[in-house]
C-alpha positions as CSV (number, residue, x, y, z in Angstrom):
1,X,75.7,108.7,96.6
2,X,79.0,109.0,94.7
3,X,82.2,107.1,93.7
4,X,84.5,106.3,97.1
5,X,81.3,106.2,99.6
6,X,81.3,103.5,102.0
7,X,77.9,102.0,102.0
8,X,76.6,98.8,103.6
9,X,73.7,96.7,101.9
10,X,70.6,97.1,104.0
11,X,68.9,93.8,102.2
12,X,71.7,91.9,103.8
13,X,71.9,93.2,107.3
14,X,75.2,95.6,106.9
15,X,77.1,92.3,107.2
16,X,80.0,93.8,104.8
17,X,81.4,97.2,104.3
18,X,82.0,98.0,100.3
19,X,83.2,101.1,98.8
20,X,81.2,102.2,95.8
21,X,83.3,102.0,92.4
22,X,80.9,103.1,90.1
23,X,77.3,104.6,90.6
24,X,74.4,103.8,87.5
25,X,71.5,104.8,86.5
26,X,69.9,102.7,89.5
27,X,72.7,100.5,90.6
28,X,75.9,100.9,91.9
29,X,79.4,98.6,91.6
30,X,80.7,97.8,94.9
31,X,84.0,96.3,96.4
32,X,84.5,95.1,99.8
33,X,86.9,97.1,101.9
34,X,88.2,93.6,103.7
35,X,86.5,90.7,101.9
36,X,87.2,90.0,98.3
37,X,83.9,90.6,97.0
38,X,82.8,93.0,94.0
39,X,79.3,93.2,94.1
40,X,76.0,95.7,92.7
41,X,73.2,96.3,94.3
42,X,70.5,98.5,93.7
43,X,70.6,102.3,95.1
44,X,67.7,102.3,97.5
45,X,69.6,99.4,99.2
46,X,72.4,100.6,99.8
47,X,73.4,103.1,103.2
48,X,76.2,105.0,103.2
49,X,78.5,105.1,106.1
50,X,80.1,108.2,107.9
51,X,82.2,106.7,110.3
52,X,83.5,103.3,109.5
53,X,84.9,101.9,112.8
54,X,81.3,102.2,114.6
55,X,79.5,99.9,112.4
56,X,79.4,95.9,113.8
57,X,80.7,95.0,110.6
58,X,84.1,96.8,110.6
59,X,84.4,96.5,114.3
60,X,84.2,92.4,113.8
61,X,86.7,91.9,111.1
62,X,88.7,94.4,112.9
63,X,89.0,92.1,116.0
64,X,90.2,88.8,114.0
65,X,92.4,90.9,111.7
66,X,94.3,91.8,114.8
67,X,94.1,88.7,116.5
68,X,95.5,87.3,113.3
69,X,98.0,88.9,113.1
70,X,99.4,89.3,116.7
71,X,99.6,85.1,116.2
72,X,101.9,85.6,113.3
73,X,104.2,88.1,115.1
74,X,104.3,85.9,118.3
75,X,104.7,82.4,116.1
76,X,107.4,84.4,114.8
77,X,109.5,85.6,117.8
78,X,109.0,81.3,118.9
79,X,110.2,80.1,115.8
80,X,113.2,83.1,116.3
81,X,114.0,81.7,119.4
82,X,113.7,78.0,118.5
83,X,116.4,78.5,115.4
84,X,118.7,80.3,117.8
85,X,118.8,77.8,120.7
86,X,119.1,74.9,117.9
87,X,122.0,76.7,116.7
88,X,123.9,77.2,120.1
89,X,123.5,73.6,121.1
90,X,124.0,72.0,117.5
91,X,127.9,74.7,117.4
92,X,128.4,74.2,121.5
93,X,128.8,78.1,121.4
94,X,127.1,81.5,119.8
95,X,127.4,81.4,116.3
96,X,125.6,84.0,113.8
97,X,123.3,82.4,111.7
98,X,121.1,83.8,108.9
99,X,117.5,82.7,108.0
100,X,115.9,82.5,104.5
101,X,112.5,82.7,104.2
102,X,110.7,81.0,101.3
103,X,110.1,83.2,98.0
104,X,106.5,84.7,97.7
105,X,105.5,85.4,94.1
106,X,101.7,87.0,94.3
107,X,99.3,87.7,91.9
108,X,96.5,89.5,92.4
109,X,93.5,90.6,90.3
110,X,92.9,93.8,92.7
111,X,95.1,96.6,93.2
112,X,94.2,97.5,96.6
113,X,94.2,94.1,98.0
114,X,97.7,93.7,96.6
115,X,99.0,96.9,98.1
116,X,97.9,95.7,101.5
117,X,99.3,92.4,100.8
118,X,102.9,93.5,99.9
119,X,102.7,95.5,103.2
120,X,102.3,92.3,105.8
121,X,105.0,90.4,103.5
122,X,107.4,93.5,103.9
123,X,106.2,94.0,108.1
124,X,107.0,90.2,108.6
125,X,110.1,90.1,106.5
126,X,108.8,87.9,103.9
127,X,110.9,88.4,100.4
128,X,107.9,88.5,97.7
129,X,107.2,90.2,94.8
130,X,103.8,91.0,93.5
131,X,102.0,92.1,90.1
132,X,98.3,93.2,89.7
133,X,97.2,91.3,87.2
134,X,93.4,90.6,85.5
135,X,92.4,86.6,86.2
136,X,92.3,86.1,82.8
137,X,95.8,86.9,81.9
138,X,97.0,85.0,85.4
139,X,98.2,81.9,83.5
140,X,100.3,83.4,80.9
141,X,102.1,85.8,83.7
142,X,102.9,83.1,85.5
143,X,104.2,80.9,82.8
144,X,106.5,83.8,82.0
145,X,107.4,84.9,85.1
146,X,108.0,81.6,87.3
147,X,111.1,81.0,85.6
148,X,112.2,84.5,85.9
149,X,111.1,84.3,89.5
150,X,112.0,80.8,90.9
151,X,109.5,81.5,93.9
152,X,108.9,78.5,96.7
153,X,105.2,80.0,97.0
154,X,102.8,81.2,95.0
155,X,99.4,82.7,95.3
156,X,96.9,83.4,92.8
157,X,94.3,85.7,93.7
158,X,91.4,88.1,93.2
159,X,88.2,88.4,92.7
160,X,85.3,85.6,92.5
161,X,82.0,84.2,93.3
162,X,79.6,81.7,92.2
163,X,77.1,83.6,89.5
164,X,73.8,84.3,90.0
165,X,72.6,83.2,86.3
166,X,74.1,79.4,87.0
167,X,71.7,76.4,87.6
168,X,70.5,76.2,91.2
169,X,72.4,72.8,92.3
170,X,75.5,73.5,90.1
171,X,78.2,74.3,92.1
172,X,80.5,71.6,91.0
173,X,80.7,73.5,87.5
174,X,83.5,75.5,86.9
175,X,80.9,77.6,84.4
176,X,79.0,78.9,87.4
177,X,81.8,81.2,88.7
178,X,83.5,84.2,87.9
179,X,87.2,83.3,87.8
180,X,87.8,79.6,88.9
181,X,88.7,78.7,85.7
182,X,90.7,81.8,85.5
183,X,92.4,80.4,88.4
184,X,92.7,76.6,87.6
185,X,94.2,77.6,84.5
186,X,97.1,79.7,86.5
187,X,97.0,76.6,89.1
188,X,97.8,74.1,86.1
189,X,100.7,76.1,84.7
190,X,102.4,76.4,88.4
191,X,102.0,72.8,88.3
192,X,103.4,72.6,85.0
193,X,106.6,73.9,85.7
194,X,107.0,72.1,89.3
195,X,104.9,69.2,89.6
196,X,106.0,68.3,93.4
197,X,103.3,69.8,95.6
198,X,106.4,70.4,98.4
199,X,108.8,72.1,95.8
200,X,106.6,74.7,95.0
201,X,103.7,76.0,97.0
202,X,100.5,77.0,95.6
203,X,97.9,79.1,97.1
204,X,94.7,79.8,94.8
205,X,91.3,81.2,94.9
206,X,89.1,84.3,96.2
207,X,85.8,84.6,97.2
208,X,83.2,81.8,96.6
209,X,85.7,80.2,95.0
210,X,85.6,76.3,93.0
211,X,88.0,74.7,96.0
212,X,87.4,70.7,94.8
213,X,88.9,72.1,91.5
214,X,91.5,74.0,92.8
215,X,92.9,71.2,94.7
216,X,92.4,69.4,92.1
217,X,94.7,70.7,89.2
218,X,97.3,71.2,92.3
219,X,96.9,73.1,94.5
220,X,98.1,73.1,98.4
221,X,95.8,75.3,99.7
222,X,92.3,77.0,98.0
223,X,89.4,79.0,98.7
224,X,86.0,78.3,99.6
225,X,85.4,75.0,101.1
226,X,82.3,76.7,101.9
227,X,81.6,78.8,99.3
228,X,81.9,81.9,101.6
229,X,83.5,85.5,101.5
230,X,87.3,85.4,102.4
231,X,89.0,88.1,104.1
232,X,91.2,89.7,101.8
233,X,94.7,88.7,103.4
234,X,93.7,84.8,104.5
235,X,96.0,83.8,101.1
236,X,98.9,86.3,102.9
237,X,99.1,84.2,106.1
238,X,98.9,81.3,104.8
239,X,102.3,82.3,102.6
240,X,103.7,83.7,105.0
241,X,102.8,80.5,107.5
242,X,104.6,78.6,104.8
243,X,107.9,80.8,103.9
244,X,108.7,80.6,107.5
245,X,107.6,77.0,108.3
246,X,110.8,74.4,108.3
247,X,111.9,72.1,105.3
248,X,111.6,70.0,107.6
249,X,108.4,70.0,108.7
250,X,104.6,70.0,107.6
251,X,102.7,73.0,107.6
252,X,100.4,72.4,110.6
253,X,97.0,72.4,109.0
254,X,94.4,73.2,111.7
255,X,96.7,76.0,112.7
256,X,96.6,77.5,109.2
257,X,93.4,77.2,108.4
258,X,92.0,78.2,111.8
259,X,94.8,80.8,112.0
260,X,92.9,82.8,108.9
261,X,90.2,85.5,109.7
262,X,87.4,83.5,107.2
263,X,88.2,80.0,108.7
264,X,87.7,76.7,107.4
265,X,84.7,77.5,105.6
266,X,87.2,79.8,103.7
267,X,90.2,78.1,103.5
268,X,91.4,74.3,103.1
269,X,94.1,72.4,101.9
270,X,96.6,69.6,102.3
271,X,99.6,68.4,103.9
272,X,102.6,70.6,103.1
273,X,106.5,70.8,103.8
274,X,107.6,74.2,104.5
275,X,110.0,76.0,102.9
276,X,112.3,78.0,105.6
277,X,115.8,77.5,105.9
278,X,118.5,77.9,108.5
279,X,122.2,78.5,107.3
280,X,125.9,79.4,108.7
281,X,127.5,81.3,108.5
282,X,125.8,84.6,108.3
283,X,126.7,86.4,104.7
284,X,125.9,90.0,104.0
285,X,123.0,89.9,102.3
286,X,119.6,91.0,102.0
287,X,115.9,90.3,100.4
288,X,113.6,93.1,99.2
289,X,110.1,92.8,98.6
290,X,109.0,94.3,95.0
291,X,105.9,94.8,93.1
292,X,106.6,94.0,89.3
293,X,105.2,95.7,86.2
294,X,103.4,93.5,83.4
């Protein structure tokens, strides 16, 4: 067994796929290739996987992955459609129009995951722009860079998980995970500098994560109701649900939440405005999607 192998946990039925990140003297560091999860496990536990696609595992996440996102692209062409015929009968005629998506600004504690996540913003036309940075910094990037930035979203994201050292009924303590209070912190300083829950859109959490806290410091939407593994682009569609969801009307919840791969176990949050706009005439312009340097 060596760095890159894809291994699944035999202890746990091969429920997740990881890739191995580091290999010890009889453990080895693992991350989830869809789930934001980093794990270790010991050696003799682990089997290493040839071909990918055949395991249950893959082939499952790989079936409401797609389903996932052939709902986005066909919400999309609706909404299209929608804006266009409001348009002609609001003018009497054809008139251009442009649309503007709200403004992602995405923070990430994993490379990877954020790679993957700037691609679905870019494929659905989303203007966002990303940095990978550790939890623990999260807050002092975004206090710097929200200014900078003016986005309508946000998401603050990673890596998490309640600890196996904390006391066996303690879940309401921030001390028995990972990065919650990585992420409240960030939460509280987006909330800091726009306190209205509709002016600026807050996504937070990973895997496992604290979600009463999260929603609590102000939040819109956070991860884990249940304390469950979240697929690593359930933060992206909800975003992207939101940048293209009318000012003028609430983010449908059950949609959302049932829209993600994990669920509601995974995801919850609260009522929420939307923050896409309709405008005439149509300008020359256009919206990039950039990943930023710290």
């Amino acid at each position: 067994m060596k760095q890159g192998d894809l291994v699944v946990r035999k202890s746990y039925g091969g429920d997740v796929l990881f890739k191995v990140e580091a290999v010890r003297t009889h453990t080895a560091v693992l991350k989830g290739t869809d789930y934001r999860l980093l794990a270790d496990a010991p050696i003799p536990d682990l089997s290493v996987i040839r071909d990918p696609e055949t395991t249950s595992a893959v082939q499952e996440v790989r079936i409401k992955v797609n389903d996932s996102l052939k709902r986005m692209h066909s919400e999309r062409e609706r909404q299209a459609m929608e804006n266009e015929d409001h348009i002609r009968h609001a003018m009497q005629q054809s008139q251009p129009f442009f649309e503007v998506p709200g403004k992602v600004l995405h923070l990430d504690g994993d490379g990877n995951y954020l790679k993957k996540s700037m691609q679905l913003y870019n494929t659905m036309h989303v203007p966002s722009h990303g940095l990978h940075v550790h939890e623990s910094q999260m807050a002092d990037v975004l206090y710097r860079l929200l200014p900078q930035i003016q986005p309508d979203i946000v998401v603050i994201t990673g890596h998490d998980g309640v600890l196996k050292n904390r006391a066996q009924m303690d879940l309401y303590s921030l001390s028995s995970y990972k990065n919650s209070q990585h992420f409240v912190n960030a939460v509280r300083v987006a909330r800091e500098y726009e306190k209205n829950r509709d002016g600026l859109i807050v996504i937070a959490g990973a895997c496992q994560s604290h979600f009463e806290a999260l929603l609590q410091v102000g939040s819109n939407f956070a991860s884990s109701p249940g304390r469950i593994l979240i697929h690593a682009l359930d933060p992206v569609y909800i975003a992207i649900k939101a940048s293209y969801t009318s000012i003028k009307d609430t983010i449908n919840l059950s949609d959302v939440i049932h829209g993600t791969i994990s669920g509601i176990d995974g995801v919850g949050g609260i009522e929420t405005m939307g923050r896409f706009r309709v405008g005439l005439p149509k300008p020359k312009i256009t919206a990039s999607n950039s990943v930023l340097k710290q």
